[in-house]
N, C-alpha and C positions, 0 to 999 in steps of 0.2 A: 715775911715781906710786909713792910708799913701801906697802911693807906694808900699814902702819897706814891709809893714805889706804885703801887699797885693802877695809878690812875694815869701814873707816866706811863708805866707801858700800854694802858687803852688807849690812851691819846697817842702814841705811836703808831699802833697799828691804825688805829682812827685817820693819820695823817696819810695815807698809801690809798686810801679812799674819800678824798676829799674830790664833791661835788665839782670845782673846777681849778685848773694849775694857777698854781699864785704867782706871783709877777716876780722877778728875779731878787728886789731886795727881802722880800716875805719871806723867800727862799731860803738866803741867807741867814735871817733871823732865827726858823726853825730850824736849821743844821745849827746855828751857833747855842740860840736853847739846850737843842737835844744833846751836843758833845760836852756844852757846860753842867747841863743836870747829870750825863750818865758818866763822866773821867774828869769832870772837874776844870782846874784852869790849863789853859793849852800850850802845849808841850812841843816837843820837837824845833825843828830850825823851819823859819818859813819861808816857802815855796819861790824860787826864781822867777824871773819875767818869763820864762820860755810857758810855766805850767800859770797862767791868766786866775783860771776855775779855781786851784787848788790854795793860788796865792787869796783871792778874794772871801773864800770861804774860812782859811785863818787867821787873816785879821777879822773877820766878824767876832769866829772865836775868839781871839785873844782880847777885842773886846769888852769882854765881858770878863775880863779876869779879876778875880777878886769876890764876883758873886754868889753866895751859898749854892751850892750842888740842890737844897732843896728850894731855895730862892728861883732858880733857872726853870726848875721840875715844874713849880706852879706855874712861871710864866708859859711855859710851852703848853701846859695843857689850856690855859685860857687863851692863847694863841691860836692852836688848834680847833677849840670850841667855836672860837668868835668867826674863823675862817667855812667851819660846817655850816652856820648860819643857822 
């Protein structure tokens, strides 16, 4: 496992213990981060008006399509850092 593999997943688990909840776009950004660093660009068909969460949370993903898998991995862990304080 690289470095970098190595410091996204502390900053994962880092992120389930953050000092306090982030505000719903923050939210977003670390879901679209972490789906973009760990499977890459976003797949599947996106989500109907009935499912709101699921629809908002894939266009974040998709997003960022096009962003290196290790491009996203940095951004989340300094996401994550900046949000511990």
């Amino acid at each position: 496992m690289s470095e970098l593999a190595r410091e996204f997943e502390q900053a994962v688990a880092e992120s389930r213990q953050l000092p306090e909840r982030p505000d719903n776009a923050t939210l977003l950004k670390i879901y679209a981060l972490f789906k973009q660093g760990s499977e890459g660009d976003a797949t599947g068909k996106r989500p109907g008006f009935g499912d709101m969460i699921g629809r908002a949370k894939f266009d974040a993903w998709a997003g960022l399509k096009g962003t290196a898998k290790e491009e996203a991995m940095r951004q989340y862990i300094a996401l994550i850092r900046e949000l511990k304080g």
